[in-house]
C-alpha positions in Angstrom: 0.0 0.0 0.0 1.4 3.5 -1.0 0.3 6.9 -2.5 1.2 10.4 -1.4 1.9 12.2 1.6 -1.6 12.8 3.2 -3.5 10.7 1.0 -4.6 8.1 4.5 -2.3 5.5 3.5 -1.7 4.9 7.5 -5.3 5.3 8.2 -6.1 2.7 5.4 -3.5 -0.1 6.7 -5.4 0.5 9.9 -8.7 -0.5 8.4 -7.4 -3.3 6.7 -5.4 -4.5 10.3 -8.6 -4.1 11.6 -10.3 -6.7 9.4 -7.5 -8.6 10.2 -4.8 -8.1 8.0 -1.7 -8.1 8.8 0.3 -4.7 8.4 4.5 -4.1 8.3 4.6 -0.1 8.2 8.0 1.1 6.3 7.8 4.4 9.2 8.1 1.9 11.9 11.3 0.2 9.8 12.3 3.5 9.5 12.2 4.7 13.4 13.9 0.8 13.9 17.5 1.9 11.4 16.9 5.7 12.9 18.0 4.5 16.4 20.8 6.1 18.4 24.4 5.6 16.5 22.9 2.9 13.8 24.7 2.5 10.7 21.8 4.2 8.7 22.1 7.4 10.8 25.9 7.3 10.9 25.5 7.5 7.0 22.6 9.9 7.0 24.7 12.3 9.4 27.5 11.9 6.9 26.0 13.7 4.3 23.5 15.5 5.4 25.7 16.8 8.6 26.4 16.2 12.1 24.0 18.7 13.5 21.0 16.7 11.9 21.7 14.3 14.8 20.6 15.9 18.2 22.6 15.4 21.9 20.4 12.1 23.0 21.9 10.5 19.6 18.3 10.5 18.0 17.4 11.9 14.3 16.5 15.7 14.0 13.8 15.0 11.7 12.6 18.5 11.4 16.4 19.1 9.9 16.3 16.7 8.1 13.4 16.9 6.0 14.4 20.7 5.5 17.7 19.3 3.8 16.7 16.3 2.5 12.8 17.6 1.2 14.8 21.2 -0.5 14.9 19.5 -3.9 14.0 16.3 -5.4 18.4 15.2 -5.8 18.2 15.9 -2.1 15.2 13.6 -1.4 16.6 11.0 -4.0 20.0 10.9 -2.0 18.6 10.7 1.4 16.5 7.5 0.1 19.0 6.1 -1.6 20.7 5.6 1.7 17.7 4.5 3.3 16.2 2.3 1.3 18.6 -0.5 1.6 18.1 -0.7 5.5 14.4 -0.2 4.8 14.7 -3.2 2.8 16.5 -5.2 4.6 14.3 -4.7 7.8 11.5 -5.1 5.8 12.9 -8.4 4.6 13.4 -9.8 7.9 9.4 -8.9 9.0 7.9 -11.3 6.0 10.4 -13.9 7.1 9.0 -13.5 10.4 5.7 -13.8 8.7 6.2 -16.7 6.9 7.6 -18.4 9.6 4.2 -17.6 11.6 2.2 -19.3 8.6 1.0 -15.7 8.0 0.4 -15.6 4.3 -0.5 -12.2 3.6 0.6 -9.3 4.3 0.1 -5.1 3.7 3.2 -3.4 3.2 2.6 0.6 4.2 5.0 2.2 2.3 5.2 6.2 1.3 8.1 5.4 -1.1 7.2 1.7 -2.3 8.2 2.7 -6.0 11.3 4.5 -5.1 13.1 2.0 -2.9 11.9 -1.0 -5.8 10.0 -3.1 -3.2 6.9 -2.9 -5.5 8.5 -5.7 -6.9 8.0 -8.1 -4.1 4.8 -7.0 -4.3 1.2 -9.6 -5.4 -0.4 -6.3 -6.0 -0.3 -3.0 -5.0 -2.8 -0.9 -3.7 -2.5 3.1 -3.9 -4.6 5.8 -1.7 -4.9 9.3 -3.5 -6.5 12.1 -2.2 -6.9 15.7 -3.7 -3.9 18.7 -3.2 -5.5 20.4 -1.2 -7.3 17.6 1.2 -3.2 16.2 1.6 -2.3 19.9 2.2 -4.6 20.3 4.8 -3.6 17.0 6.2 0.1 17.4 6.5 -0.1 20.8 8.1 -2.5 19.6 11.0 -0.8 15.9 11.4 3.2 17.5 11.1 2.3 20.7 12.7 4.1 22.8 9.7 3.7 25.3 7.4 2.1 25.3 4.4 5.8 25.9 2.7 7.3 23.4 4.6 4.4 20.8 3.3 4.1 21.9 -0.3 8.1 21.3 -0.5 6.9 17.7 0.4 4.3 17.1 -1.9 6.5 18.4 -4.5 9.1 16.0 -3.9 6.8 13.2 -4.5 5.7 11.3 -7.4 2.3 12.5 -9.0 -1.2 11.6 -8.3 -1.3 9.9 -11.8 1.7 7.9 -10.9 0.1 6.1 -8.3 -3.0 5.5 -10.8 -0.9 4.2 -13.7 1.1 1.7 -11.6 -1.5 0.6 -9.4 -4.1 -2.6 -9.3 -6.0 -0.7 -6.9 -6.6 3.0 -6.2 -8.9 4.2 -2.8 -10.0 8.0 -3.1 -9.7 9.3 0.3 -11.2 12.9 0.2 -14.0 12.0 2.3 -14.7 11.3 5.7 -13.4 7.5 7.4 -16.6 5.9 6.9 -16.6 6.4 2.9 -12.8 5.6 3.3 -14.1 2.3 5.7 -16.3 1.1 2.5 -14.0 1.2 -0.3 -11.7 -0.5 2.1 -14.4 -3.6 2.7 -15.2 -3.9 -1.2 -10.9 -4.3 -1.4 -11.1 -7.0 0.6 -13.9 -8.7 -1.4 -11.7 -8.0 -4.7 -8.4 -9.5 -2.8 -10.1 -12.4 -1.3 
């Protein structure tokens, strides 16, 4: 599962964990390789400098998104570093999965076409929403400015991305309930 920044991809993966799905989110890999003096931080810190790494040895994320969100090279090299941890946390999870005799499994992922792990995908499920309902969105759940969250959405891939490379799309500009029912009619179409 993937689409934009403030599309509901995390409220989505909770409606389908909910109806008993189970869900590996690629922000919890991410907060798992971000810990204090991991090789993935070490890197990050690397290039994108020292002072992106505050005193309790944790990610300044606020700094980082300024520097890694300026211009789309930026965002392309700070995933290009992440991505292969990403990977091969994510990796280790469906192993843990398969192990368990769990047989499928949602993979919330903002950046599932960039890091290549569509390709492990069965099929992949997009959640778009307008400009202005993500704008709204990112500004309330982030707490920035509307600069700040534009230079996000601009760093992303377009809505018609996510449509062209997609086997399903859920159009989240409504309330959770509308959101609730396309998710019930995806389960009907994966079962």
């Amino acid at each position: 599962m993937t689409g934009q920044s403030g599309a509901g991809k995390s409220t989505a993966s909770r409606l389908l964990e909910d109806n008993g799905f189970t869900v590996i989110n690629a922000d919890w890999l991410v907060t798992k390789i971000y810990q204090s003096n991991s090789p993935c931080l070490k890197t990050i810190a690397a290039v994108f400098g020292d002072d992106i790494i505050n005193p309790d040895g944790t990610p300044d994320r606020k700094l980082l998104a300024e520097r890694a969100f300026s211009s789309k090279a930026q965002t392309a090299l700070l995933s290009s570093i992440v991505h292969p941890f990403v990977t091969a946390e994510l990796l280790t999870e469906l192993k843990k999965a398969a192990q368990s005799d769990i047989s499928e499994v949602i993979y919330d992922a903002p950046q599932l076409f960039e890091s290549n792990t569509d390709v492990v995908c069965d099929k992949i499920i997009s959640v778009v929403a307008d400009d202005s309902v993500r704008l709204r969105r990112i500004c309330s759940r982030d707490n920035i400015t509307t600069e700040a969250a534009l230079m996000r959405m601009n760093a992303q891939l377009s809505e018609e991305f996510f449509r062209d490379n997609s086997d399903y799309v859920l159009e989240n500009n409504s309330d959770l309930d509308a959101l609730n029912t396309q998710i019930l009619r995806l389960i009907i179409s994966l079962k």
